[in-house]
Every structure is written in structure tokens, then in C-alpha cells.
N, C-alpha and C positions, 0 to 999 in steps of 0.2 A: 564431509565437505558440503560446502552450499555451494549452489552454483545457481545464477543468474543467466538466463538464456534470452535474449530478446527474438521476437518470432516476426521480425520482422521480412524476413524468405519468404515465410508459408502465407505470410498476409499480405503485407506491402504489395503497393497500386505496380510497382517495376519488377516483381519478383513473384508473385503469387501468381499459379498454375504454367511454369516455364521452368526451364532447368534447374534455377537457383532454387525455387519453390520445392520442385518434385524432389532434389540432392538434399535439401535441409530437413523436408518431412520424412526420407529414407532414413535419415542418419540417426535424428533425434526419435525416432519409432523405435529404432534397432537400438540404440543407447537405452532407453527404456526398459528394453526387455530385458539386457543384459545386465543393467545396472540397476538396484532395490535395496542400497546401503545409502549411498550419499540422496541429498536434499536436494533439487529441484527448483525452481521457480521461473514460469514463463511469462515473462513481461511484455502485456499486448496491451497498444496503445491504437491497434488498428480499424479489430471488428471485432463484435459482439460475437462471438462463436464458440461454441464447446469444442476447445482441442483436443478433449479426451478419446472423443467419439473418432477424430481424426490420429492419434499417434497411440491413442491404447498404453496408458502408461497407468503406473500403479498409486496408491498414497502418497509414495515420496516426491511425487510431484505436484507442483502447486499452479492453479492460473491465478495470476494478476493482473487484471482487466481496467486499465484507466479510457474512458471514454474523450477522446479527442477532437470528436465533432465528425461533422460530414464530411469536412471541408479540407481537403489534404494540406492545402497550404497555410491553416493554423499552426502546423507542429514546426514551420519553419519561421511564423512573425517573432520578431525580439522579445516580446514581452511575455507570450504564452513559451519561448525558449528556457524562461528563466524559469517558470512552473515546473517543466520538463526537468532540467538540471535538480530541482531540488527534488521529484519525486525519484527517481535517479538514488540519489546519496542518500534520501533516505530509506529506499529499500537496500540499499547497501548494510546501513547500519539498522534498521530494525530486524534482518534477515540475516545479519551475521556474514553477507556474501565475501566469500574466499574470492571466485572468480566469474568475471560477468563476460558472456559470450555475445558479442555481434555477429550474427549468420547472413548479413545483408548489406555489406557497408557504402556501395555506392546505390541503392535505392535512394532515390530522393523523398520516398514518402515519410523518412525521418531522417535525418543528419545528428550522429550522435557527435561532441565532444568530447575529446579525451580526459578532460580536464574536469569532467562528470565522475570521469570513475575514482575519485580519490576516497583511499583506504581500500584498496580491488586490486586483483591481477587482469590481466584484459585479455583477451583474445578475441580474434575475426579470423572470419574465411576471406580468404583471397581466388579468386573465381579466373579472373584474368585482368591487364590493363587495356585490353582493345582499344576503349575507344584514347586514349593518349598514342598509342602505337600510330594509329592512323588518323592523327586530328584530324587532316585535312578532308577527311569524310565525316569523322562524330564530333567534332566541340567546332566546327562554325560560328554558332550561335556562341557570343559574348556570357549570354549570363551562365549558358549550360554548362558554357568550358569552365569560368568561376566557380561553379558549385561543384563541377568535378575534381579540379582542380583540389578543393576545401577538401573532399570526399580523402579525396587520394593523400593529402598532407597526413588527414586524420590516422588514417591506416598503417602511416609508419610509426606513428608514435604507440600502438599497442605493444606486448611483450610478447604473443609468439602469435605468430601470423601463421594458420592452415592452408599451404597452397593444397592446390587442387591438380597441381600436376610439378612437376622439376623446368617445365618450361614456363610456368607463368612464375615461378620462383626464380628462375634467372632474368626474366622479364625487368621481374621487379627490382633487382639488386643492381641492373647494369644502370637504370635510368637512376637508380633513388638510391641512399645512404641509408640503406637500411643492410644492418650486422648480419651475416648468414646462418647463425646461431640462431637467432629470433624465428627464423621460417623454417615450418616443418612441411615435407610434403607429404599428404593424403591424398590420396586419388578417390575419385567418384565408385559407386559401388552398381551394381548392375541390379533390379529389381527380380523378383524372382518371379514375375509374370511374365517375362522375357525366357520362354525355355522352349524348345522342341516338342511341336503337337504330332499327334498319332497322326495315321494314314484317315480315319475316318472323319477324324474334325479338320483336316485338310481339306478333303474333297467335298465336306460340306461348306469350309471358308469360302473354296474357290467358285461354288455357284453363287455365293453370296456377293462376294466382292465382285464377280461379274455381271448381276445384274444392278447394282447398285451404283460401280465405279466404270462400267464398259471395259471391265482388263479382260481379253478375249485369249491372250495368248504369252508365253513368255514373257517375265518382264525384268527392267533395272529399276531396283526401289531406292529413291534419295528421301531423304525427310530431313527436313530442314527450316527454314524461317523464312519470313518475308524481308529478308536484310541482304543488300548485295555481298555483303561477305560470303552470305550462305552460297555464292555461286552458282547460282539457279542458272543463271542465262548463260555462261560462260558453260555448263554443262549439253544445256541441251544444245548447243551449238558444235559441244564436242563430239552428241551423239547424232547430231544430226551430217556429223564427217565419217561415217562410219561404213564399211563396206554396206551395197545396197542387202545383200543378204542377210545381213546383222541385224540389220533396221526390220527386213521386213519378219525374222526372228522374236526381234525382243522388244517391246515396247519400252518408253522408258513412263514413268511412274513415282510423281513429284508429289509425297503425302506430308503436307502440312497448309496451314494456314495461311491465304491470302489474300491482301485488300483484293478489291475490283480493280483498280490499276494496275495492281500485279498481272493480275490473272491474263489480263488483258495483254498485256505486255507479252507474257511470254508463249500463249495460243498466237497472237502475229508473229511474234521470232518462230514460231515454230511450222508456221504456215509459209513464211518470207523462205525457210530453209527447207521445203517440201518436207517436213513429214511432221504435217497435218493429220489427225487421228493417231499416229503413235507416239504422242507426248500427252500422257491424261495429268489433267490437275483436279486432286482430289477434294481438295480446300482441308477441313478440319474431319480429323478421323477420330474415333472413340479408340480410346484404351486398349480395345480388344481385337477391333479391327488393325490397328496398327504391329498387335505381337502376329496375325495373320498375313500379315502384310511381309511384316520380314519371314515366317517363314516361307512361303511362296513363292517367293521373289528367288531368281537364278544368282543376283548381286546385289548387294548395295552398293551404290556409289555415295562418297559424301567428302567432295574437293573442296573444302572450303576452303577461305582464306586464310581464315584464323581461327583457333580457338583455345579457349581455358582447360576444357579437356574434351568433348566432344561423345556423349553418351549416342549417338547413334552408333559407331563403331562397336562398339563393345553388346550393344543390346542386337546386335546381328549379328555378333560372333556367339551369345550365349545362345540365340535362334539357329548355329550351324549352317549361317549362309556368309561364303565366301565375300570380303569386302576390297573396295576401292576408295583410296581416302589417301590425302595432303602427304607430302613428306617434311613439312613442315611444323611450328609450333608444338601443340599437346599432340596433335596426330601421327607424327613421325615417329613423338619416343613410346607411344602406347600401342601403334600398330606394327611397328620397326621388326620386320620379320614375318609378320601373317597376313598379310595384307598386299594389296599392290600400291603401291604410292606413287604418287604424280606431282608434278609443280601444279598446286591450283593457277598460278598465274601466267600460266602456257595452256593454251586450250587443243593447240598440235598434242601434248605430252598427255592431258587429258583424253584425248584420243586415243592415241597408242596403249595409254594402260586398257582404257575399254576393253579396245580389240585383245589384249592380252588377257586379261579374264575373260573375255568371249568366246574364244578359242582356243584355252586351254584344255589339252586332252582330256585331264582327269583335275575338277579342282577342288578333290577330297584331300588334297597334302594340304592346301590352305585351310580348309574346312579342319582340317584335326589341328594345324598351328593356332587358329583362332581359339579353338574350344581348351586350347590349353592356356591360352595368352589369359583370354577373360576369369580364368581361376583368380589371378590378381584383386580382381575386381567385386567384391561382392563389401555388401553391406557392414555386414560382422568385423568385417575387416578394419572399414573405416571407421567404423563407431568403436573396435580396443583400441586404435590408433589414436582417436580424440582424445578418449577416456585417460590413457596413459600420457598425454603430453598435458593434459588440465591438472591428473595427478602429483604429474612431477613439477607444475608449478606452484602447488598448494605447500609442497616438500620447502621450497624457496623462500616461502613467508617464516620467517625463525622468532620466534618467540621475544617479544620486548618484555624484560622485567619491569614491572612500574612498582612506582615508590608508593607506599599507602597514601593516598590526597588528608591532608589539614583541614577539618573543618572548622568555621565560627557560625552558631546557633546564637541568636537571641529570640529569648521566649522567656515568659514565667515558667518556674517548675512549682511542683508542689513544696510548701502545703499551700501554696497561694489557690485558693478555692475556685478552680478557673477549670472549664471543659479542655481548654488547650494548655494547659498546667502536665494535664494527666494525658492527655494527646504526644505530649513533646517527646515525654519521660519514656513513656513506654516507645516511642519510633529510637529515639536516642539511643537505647539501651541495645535495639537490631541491628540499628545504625553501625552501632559501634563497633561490630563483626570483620565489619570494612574501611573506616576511616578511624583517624584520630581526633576525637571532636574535642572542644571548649564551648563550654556553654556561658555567655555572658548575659547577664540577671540583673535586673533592677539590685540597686543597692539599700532593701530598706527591708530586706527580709534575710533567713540563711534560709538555702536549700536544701532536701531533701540528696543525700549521696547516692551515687551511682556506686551497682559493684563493679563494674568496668574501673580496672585502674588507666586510662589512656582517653576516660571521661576528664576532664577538668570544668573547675566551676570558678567564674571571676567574677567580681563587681564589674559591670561595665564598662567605668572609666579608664579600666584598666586594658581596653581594648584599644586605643588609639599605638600607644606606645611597641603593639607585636603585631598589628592590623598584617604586615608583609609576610606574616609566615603563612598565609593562609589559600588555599589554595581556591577554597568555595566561602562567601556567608549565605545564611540564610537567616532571612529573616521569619517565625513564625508569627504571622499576625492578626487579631481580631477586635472588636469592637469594642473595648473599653479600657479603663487607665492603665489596667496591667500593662499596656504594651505601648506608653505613651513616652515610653524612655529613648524606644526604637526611631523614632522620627528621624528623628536629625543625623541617626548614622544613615539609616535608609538612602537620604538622599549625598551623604557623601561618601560610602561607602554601598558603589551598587552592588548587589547580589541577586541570589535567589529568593524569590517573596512568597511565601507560601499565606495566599490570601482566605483565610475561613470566613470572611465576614463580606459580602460582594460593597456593602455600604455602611463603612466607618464613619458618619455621620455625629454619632454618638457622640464617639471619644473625642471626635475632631470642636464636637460643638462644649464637652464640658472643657477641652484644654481652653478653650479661646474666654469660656466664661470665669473660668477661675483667674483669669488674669484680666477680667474687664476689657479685653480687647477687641474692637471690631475689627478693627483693622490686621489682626492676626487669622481674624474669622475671615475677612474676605480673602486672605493670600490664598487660603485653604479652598475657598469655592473655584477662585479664580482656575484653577489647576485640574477642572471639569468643566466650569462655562464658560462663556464667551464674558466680554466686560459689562458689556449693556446690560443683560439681566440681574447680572452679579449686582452691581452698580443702582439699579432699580430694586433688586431684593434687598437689600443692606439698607438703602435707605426708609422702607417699609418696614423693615427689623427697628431701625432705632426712632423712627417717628411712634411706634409701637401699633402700626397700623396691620401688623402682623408680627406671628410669633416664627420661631425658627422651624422649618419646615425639613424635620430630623428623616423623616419616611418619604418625603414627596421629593427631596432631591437631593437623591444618592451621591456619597463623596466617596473616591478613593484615589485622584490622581494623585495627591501626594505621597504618596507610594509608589503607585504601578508604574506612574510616569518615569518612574526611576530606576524601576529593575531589570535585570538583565534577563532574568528568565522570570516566570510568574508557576503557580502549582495555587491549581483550588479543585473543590470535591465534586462539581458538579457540573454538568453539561452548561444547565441556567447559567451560572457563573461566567465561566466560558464564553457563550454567545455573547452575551450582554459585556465582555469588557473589548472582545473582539468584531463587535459593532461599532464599539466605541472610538476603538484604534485598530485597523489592521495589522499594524506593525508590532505591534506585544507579540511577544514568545511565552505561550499559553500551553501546559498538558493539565490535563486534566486526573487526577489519581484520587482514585476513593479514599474517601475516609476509612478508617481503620476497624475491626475487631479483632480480639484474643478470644478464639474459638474453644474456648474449655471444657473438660468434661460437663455437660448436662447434670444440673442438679435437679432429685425428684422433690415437686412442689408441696407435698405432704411433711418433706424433710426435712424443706428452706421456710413452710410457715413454723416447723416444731425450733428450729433453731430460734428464730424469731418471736416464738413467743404468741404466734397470732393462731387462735383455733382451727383449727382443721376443716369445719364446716363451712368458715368465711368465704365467700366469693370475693374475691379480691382486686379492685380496677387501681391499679395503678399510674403514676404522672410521676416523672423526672426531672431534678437540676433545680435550678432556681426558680421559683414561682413568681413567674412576670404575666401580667394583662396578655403581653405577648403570646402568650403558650392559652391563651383561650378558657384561663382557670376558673373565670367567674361563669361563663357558661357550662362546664362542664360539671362545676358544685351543682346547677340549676338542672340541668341532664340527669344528676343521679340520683338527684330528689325526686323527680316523677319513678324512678327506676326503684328507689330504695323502697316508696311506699307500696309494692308490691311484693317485694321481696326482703323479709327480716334478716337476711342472709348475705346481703350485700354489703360492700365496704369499699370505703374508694381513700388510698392514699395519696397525700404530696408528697412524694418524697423531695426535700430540699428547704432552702431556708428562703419565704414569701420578704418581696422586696417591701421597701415601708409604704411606698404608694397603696399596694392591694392589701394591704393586713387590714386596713378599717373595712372595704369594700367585704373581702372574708366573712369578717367577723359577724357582719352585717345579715349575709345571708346563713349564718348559720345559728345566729342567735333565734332562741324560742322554735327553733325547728326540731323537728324529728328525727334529723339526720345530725345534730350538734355529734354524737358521740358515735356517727356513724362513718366520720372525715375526718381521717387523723393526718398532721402535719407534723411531719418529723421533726424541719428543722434541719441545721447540718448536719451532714453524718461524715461518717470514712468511710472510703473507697472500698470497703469490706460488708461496712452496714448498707450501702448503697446497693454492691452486686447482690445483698441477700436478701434486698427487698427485692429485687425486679425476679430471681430465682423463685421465690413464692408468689409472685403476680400471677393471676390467669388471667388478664386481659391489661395490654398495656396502650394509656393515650400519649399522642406526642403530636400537640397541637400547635399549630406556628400562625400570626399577623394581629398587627403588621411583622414585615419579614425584611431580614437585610442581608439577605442572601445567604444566609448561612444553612449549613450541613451539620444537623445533630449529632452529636456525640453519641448522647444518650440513645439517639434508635438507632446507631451501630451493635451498641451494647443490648439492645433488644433483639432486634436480628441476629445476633451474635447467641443470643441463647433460649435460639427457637420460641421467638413468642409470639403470639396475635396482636398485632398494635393495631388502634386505630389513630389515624393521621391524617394532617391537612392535605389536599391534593393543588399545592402550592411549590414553588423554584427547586430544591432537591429533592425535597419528600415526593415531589409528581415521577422523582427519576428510578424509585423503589419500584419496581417489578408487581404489578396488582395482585399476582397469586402469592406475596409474601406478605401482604398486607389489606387493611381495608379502608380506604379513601373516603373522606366526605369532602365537598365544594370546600374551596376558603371562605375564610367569613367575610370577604371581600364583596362575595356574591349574595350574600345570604342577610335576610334581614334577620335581628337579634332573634326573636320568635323561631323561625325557620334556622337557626343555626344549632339551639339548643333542641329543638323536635329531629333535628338531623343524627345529632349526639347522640340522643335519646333514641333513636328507631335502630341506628346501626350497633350499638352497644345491646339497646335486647335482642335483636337477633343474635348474635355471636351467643348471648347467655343461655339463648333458647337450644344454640346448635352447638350441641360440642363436639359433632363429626367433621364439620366445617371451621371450627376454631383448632383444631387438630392437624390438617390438612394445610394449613396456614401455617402454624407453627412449624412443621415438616421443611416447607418449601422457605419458609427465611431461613432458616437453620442452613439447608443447602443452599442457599443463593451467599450466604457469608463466607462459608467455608469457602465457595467459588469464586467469590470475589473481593470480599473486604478481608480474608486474612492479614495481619500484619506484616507475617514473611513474604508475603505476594507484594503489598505493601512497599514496605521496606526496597526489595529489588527493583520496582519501579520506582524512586528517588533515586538510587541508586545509578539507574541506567540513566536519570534526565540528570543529574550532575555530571557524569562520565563522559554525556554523549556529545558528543562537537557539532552538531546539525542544528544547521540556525538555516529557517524559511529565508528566499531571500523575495517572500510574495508579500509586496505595501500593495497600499490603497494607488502609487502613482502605478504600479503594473500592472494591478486590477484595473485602471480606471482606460489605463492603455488596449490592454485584452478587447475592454466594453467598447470603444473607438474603433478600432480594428473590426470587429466583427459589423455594428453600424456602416462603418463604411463601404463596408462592401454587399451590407443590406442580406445577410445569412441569418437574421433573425429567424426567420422563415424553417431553414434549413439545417438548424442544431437544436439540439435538446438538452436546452440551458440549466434545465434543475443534474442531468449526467454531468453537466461538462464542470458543476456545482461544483460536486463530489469529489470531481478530478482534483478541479482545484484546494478544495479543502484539503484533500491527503496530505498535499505539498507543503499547507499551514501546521497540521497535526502535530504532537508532538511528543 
């Protein structure tokens, strides 16, 4: 199972270092230890803290840490709400979570909705309803009682509620319509620091606490809160009714935490009622003095009003000191027999019980009912208790059969000579493992068959008329006319857009040319700019006082604007469309390789045909100015004239622009017969030149954002590239690869000395071209495989999680924090990150 724990107990500004705190970090320590089969995951939104160091739990547990700011009342503004809900559903769904645990539900320093946890089973602890019991003391105040009120709604709509005792579970069901089926009771567990010290660390406690707290003489220990329910003053008032020999007996010894008005308060009540000097208040006691504390002590008293369950009873029956405590709420049915009970709300009756453990002849019968009572109560207990009602909710989730999802694909397939031709074919074919696809194809070619028979292949037009059986489209889309058929379903048939090209510019500018249209041209801008520039650019195009500006500004709204989910290969991509719009539903999934066995280069030049002694620099795809060709002819010319040994292929067919520029530098040179240009080849003669390459380029600019195929396919089988350090190519890992500036930066001179410097060293070092090859080889297998692939498409069709973070709640968030001037006091690039998860995808 997964299981989802929010740690809002152990952090939370209402819950951290107090009962709820110390109960949830017992429970979830002891679950830990016990439990090292099911998955984990602690969702803290609170403090930066290592939980590990605090609950000692093993691998199976996971932190998840979203940074929420300083400022506690962020996590309840509307708009940073909405952040919350979606990071919420989506660790739901990227963590697979069976059941999500709220350990804090009335803290105010989050307020969760129920309506967050959809696709989850839910559970909370329920602690007690105090402050509704007694509004007239805790919800006063209008908004506190609303938010509790909020609090307390929330709580019944969970599926099984953990009381903490059989009285805050009847509590609950008399006031609220909540099924009894739904509430399990768990009782608190007693820490194991809480146990019986020897005679020698006794008598050292007791010089201790005597010179530190003035207890000089027998005493009654209460430990309790700064809250009148705790009955502080109603006690000492009880002991201060006490036969005079009692008093001058027993001191009474109030170990907890108090304001200065407390304090105040009850040193005059105690002075008002003569017995000044024997009511000591200790203020805040450490951990160890407090398990000293109870054992020393002749009694604890602890009358409270109310409580959820009441862990000092029980932590002084595991310390074998006789107790005094409430016959009411959790304390009547957990002490009901070993204990003496009183009405807290009679301060006569809290007397009389005093005097009755005071006076009791022998009060080792209590002292052995107590040590048998608190067996109940130990850790272990409550954490199989958890463990088996979370189990048996996982039991309840039954299996939905789903029907295989329909897909519709349009893309070129081969033999159409296209990087995403051969992209499509091979995802299709994993694809197909899991869906039923149809692939619909420009109509001016036939396809290349799939052996999947539940592949289908149409002319396109033939897609209107079965559009409804379909369950996903996706569109595969890139930069040029192959994919110029797509348009128009794109935008009336939204789908999935799997963008390879961040700036269709290209296609956009020859469809609009081949039809003489401006005005086709500008619909197309328009659906990126605003009208003004549009409107001023257009008219400079046709005065011809400028040419169409293919690189300088980027098109794709007529697409993206229209998809319903988006899928491109690179981070670049990404930012740059989610700059553009915050609202796009963006993941980002690498591009692909088929990690094949390793062929040895000796083997791949003998096939080939190319000698063995050859050093071999290789370049992929079609030979465009793009890919940096004509500098790098100019590169291998300084490189060749050193070395008779050298050879540099194109593999691909040179577009008609650069064939004169080529030819140019290669006529009457040295190197004519030293640069051989394949030309097209098959997907066979391709993979067996890059298999004999020892050194491979893959140079890109200008750039329109695309993600090469071809250096998948390089990575893919362990090779040394050298490449631009430009929009995806920057996103290659630098120990799998070797980087020079883009030419963006670089004057022509300084671009080609660059080629040239970085390519002879790699020739010089081939311990270092080795070590490279290694580390791509592993960084594909790790990341670009295709079944890796494959499942994430898989999962972002599948997955029903849609951001629901725009620019209007971002802009809200940015408002909200201004306004109340916390610039100061957050750490805006964390609370970034926060944000961004919620967009992810």
C-alpha cells in the first residue's frame, strides 16, 4: 500500500510539542518500526526539518517537503488554497496513494478539504470536540468558531475516523450524523520513558528537584496546562480545604507551563487560602524531570474538566504512583477502577477524594490496579490498531476493470523522410501494448505497416466521420509541411499536442506563401502577438521593407492555443510556452532511444565498407546551415591537414540552399575526398554509420526549439558528440557529452577555432572520449529508453490531474503576499518550487 501521512501533529503552530504532537510522533515512530512492507509518504507543508532524525523510520518512507512560507496564514488565503488542493491530488496520483492520513484535523495552521482527497480513502484522528462541548468558553470569537466549525464539518466527511478514546467517539456521534461504523477507537499509548526508577536515581532526583523546584517534603503532582479546564484553581482550592495535617504533609506541585498571569493568579489563590509556600509552580519541566516527578510524588491528582484522553493518568500509573482524576469524559472510562474519581466540577468532592488517597492505609491495591490498567496502553498497540483499520480500508478499494482507451494519432509515418516519421512509428508500436490506436496520415503517400494488428492506418479525411469513438487524439507535431494537414483538426478537434518544434514558424510561413496570402499569414501571428505589432509587422512584410522574420518570432499559438494537454522533450520548451501562458497543461517527456546491443566500431566500419584505420567524425539528418555544416567542413579542414587519417561524414541528404555553399568549400581542397556525403539512406544504413563513428557532431542555430532525434540515437549507443550548448542540447548532462558556445555567441572565426580546438582534443584523448561514451550510454538506458518512454505517455493520457494554477491565482498569491508587505519575510524562489509542483505534470 501507499499511504500518505500529513505531519501536520508533529509540526503544526496548534499541535507541535503538546499532546497531539508527542501522540502522533509515538504512533508514527512505533508504525515505522513495525511496518517495512507498505510505502510511506510524509507530507510537510510546515518546517524544513529532517523527520528521520525525529521518528527513525526506514527506506519505505518518503519526506515531502513543499515550502509554504513563514507566514502561517498563507496556507489558508483562497488562492495559494487552490495551489494546495492541486499539490494534494497530485501526490495522490503520482504516488499511487491508497490512503491519505490527517493526524491534526482541527490545527488551524492547515485546514484540509475533503474534496482534495478525490481517488483516496481518508482517515483522521479525532482527539476530542472540547472546544463545541463548551463554546461558551472556546468559540467566542466569531471567526474562530467559523473555522472550527469548517474544521469539524470536514471531519465527518472522512471514512474512518480514529477516536482516541470511546468517550470522544460518543461525543462525536450524539452532536453529528456521523455512522458508528466509520469510528474506530484507539487509545493513546504510554511512552516508555514513563517507567519506575531505582532507589539510587530516586534519591539523586530528589536532591535535585529540591534544590531547583524548593519540594522539601511529600508532595501531590498535577501536570496539566495553562487552560481552566485543566482545573488548576479549582484544585488548589480543593487542597487548600484539606485537613491542617495534610497540608502540612503534602505539598501540592503544579508541573507544567505557565503565562505570568497564570502564575500570578494562582500563587494569590494560594496565598488568599493560606497555604502560601505549599502550592509550588514549577512553570516548564524537561522530559526527565517530569518522569521524576511522577515517580516521587505520593499522588497525582489530575481533575480536569474534560478530556480526549488524558496521558497524564496513565504516564503515572506506568511510574506506580497512585492517581486522582475526573469521573467523567476519557478519564472515567480509562481510569474506571484504579483510580479515585471525583466530579471535577465540585471542589467539596475534589476534596474528599484528596483526603481519601491521603489517608489511605495501604495504597499499593491502587498502585498494582493502575500498573495493570496501563498494560492497555502502550504504543505497539496503537500503531497494529492503525495499521489494521488503514489495511482493512485498502481491502475496500475493489478493482475497476477499464476498457482498453481508443486512440487517434496524426503524424507522418515512414517512409515519409521525417525525424518524427521514425519517432511516431517506433512509440506507436509500445504504444500499442496498451491502447487501440489509428493512425490518420496525410493522404499523398501509403504507410509503412505496423505488425500490431489493433494498429490501424487512414487517410485522414476519414477521421471526421468515427472522430466519437475515440477516447484520446494526439497530435504529433513539427516544423514542416509533413504536418500541415493537422492544422485544422488541431483546432477543432482538441487533443493531446506533442510539440517537437517549440517555433513552427517554418511551416506556418510556407503554408501562408504557397497560397499568396497575407492575410492567412497574419491570423497565424495574431494567435502569439498582440494586433499592433502584428499589424506594423505585416505591413513592413508587404512594403517589402522587411523580410519574414522565420527565427526572430516564434509561432505556435495555433496549436498550443488549442490543446488540451501539451507533451515536448525539453525543459527549454517548457518554460518558454509556460511563460507564455500559465494556463497550458505542459509535461515535459524525453525524447526517445532503443537501447540496443552495442556494436564494436571495427565491425560497423567493416560492414560499411570504410577502413579500419579511418578516424571517423560524423554529422546526422538532413544537412541544413542549421546544424552548423559549413563551419564544421571549415573545422576539419585545419584538423584533416594534420592528420591523413581523418574523415568526416554527412550522413543525410544537403538541403538545395547549402549544396553550392558545400561544393564551394570543398572544391580544389585537400579534404574534396576526405568529406563524404551520403545522401539518403535507410534507417539501417543510418544506424551503421553512427555504429562506426568515433566522434559524433550535432550542431544546432538558429534553433526552433527543437529536441534531436538524431542525438538520442547517439546517446543511445554510447558515443562522444560534440554539440551546441543551446535550448535542449544545454539539457544533455556535460559528462555525456562535450559542449561548445552557440554560434549565437561566437563570431564565424571563433566558432570554427572552437570546433576545431574541442574536436582535436577528444582525437588527442581517447581515455576521455571513452569515459564519455560510458556515461551517455548510461544516462539513455536511465532516461531516454523508450519503455520508460512509452509509460510516461501512458500515464499523462491516463491521468485525470489538471493544475488548476492560472496566471489570475498567481497574480492573486503576488497581491496577497504585497499586501500585507511579507516580501521581507518569505523565500520566494522555495515558495517557486512549491508552486511549480502544483503546475507539473
Amino acid at each position: 500500500m501507499n499511504i500518505a501521512i500529513d505531519v501536520l501533529a508533529i509540526l503544526g503552530k496548534g499541535s507541535k510539542n503538546r499532546g497531539i504532537g508527542n501522540y502522533t510522533t509515538s504512533q508514527l515512530k512505533k508504525m515505522f518500526e513495525l511496518d517495512k512492507e507498505n510505502n510511506y509518504y510524509l507530507i510537510n507543508f510546515y518546517e524544513e526539518k529532517n523527520l528521520k532524525e525525529l521518528l527513525s523510520f526506514s527506506s519505505n518512507v518518503k519526506e515531502l517537503y513543499f515550502y509554504t512560507s513563514d507566514i502561517n496564514q498563507i496556507r489558508n488565503e483562497e488562492n495559494f488554497k487552490i495551489v494546495l488542493k492541486d499539490i494534494i491530488q497530485k501526490i495522490i496520483l503520482d504516488y499511487s496513494i491508497d490512503v491519505f492520513y490527517v493526524t491534526s484535523p482541527f490545527d488551524g495552521t492547515m485546514i484540509y478539504e475533503h474534496e482534495w482527497f478525490k481517488g483516496t480513502k481518508t482517515v483522521v484522528t479525532l482527539y476530542d470536540i472540547i472546544p463545541y462541548i463548551f463554546q461558551g468558553k472556546y468559540l467566542t470569537d466569531k471567526f474562530f468558531k467559523n473555522e472550527y466549525m469548517k474544521c469539524l464539518e470536514e471531519l465527518t466527511k472522512y471514512d474512518k475516523i480514529l477516536s482516541i478514546s470511546q468517550s470522544a467517539k460518543d461525543d462525536l456521534i450524539t452532536h453529528f450524523n456521523v455512522d458508528e461504523e466509520t469510528v474506530d477507537v484507539i487509545y493513546a499509548g504510554v511512552d516508555e520513558k514513563f517507567q519506575v526508577l531505582n532507589s539510587m536515581e530516586l534519591e539523586a532526583a530528589k536532591k535535585e528537584l529540591e534544590t531547583i523546584y524548593g519540594i522539601r517534603s511529600e508532595f501531590i503532582m498535577c501536570t496539566g496546562g495553562d487552560d481552566d479546564r485543566k482545573n488548576i484553581g479549582e484544585l488548589i482550592l480543593a487542597y487548600s480545604a484539606l485537613p491542617k495535617n495534610l497540608i502540612e504533609r503534602f505539598q501540592l506541585v503544579i508541573a507544567c507551563k505557565l503565562s505570568d498571569i497564570s502564575e500570578k493568579r494562582y500563587y494569590d489563590m494560594a496565598e488568599k487560602n493560606k497555604v502560601k509556600g505549599r502550592v509550588i509552580l514549577t512553570n516548564f519541566v524537561p522530559d526527565h524531570h517530569l518522569v521524576q516527578l511522577y515517580n516521587l510524588a505520593y499522588a497525582v491528582a489530575f481533575p480536569s474538566k474534560y478530556e480526549g484522553f488524558g496521558l497524564p493518568v496513565v504516564e503515572a500509573m506506568a511510574c506506580e504512583t497512585p492517581v486522582l482524576t475526573s469521573n467523567n469524559s476519557s478519564l472515567g472510562e480509562i481510569a474506571d477502577g484504579a483510580a479515585i474519581l471525583v466530579d471535577p466540577f465540585n471542589t467539596k468532592d475534589i476534596t474528599r477524594g484528596l483526603q481519601e488517597l491521603l489517608e489511605m492505609r495501604s495504597v499499593q491495591d491502587l498502585v498494582e490496579k493502575g500498573s495493570e490498567r496501563v498494560k492497555q496502553f502502550s504504543w505497539e498497540a496503537v500503531s497494529k490498531r492503525t495499521l489494521d483499520v488503514i489495511k482493512s480500508m485498502n481491502n475496500e478499494n475493489k478493482p475497476v476493470k477499464q476498457h482498453r482507451k481508443q486512440l487517434a494519432i496524426f503524424t507522418p509515418l515512414p517512409p515519409i523522410q521525417s525525424g518524427i516519421s521514425d519517432y511516431s512509428f517506433d512509440l506507436i508500436n509500445v504504444l500499442a501494448e496498451d491502447f487501440d490506436i489509428s493512425v490518420f496520415i496525410d493522404d499523398t503517400y501509403t504507410a509503412e505497416e505496423f505488425a500490431h494488428s489493433q494498429i490501424k492506418i487512414y487517410p485522414h479525411h476519414e477521421f471526421k466521420s468515427i472522430a466519437k469513438r475515440f477516447d484520446e487524439i494526439i497530435y504529433q507535431m513539427g516544423n514542416s509541411d509533413y504536418h500541415a494537414y493537422m492544422l485544422n483538426y488541431i483546432k477543432a478537434y482538441k487533443g493531446l499536442l506533442v510539440l517537437h518544434d517549440y517555433n513552427i514558424h517554418g511551416l506556418l510561413d510556407l503554408i501562408s506563401s504557397n497560397e499568396q496570402s497575407l492575410n492567412q499569414y497574419k491570423e497565424y501571428l495574431l494567435e502569439d502577438y498582440d494586433s499592433e505589432l502584428v499589424s506594423k509587422y505585416i505591413a513592413d512584410v508587404k512594403s517589402g521593407r522587411n523580410t519574414r522574420k522565420i527565427h526572430e518570432l516564434p509561432l505556435n499559438g495555433v496549436i498550443t492555443n488549442y490543446a488540451k494537454k501539451i507533451i515536448v522533450h525539453s525543459e527549454y520548451s517548457q518554460n518558454k510556452l509556460l511563460n507564455k501562458n500559465l494556463n497550458l497543461k505542459i509535461k515535459k517527456i524525453n525524447h526517445y532511444a532503443i537501447n540496443s546491443p552495442l556494436v564494436e566500431k571495427s565491425r560497423a566500419k567493416e560492414n560499411i565498407g570504410i577502413p579500419s584505420n579511418q578516424f571517423v567524425i560524423a554529422s546526422f539528418g538532413h544537412i541544413h546551415e542549421t546544424k552548423r555544416t559549413l563551419p564544421l567542413i571549415e573545422a576539419f579542414k585545419e584538423l584533416a591537414a594534420t592528420n591523413e587519417n581523418l574523415y568526416l561524414y554527412l550522413v543525410g541528404k544537403p538541403a538545395p540552399e547549402i549544396q553550392k555553399p558545400i561544393e564551394a568549400l570543398l572544391n580544389d581542397s585537400l579534404i574534396k575526398e576526405r568529406v563524404i556525403i551520403t545522401g539518403y539512406t535507410s534507417l539501417e544504413e543510418y544506424e551503421g554509420y553512427m555504429d562506426a563513428a568515433d566522434l559524433c557532431v550535432n550542431l544546432r542555430y538558429p534553433y526552433n526549439g527543437e529536441t534531436s532525434g538524431s542525438l538520442m540515437r547517439i546517446l543511445s549507443k554510447g558515443k562522444c558528440s560534440l554539440i551546441s550548448s543551446i535550448g535542449s542540447f544545454e539539457e544533455v548532462p556535460d559528462h555525456c557529452c562535450v559542449k561548445i558556445d552557440s554560434a549565437e555567441h561566437l563570431t564565424k572565426h571563433c566558432e570554427v577555432s572552437e570546433i576545431q580546438n574541442k574536436l582535436g582534443y577528444l582525437i588527442e584523448n581517447p581515455e576521455a572520449v571513452k569515459e564519455i561514451e560510458r556515461n551517455a550510454r548510461t544516462y539513455s538506458e536511465n532516461f531516454l529508453d523508450i519503455r520508460q518512454i512509452s509509460r510516461q505517455y501512458k500515464e499523462y493520457i491516463l491521468n485525470p490531474y489538471e493544475s488548476h494554477l492560472t496566471e489570475n491565482v498567481l497574480r492573486g498569491i503576488i497581491e496577497y503576499i504585497n499586501r500585507n508587505n511579507w516580501n521581507s519575510q518569505i523565500n520566494l524562489y522555495k515558495l517557486a518550487q512549491t508552486i511549480a509542483y502544483s503546475k507539473s505534470y
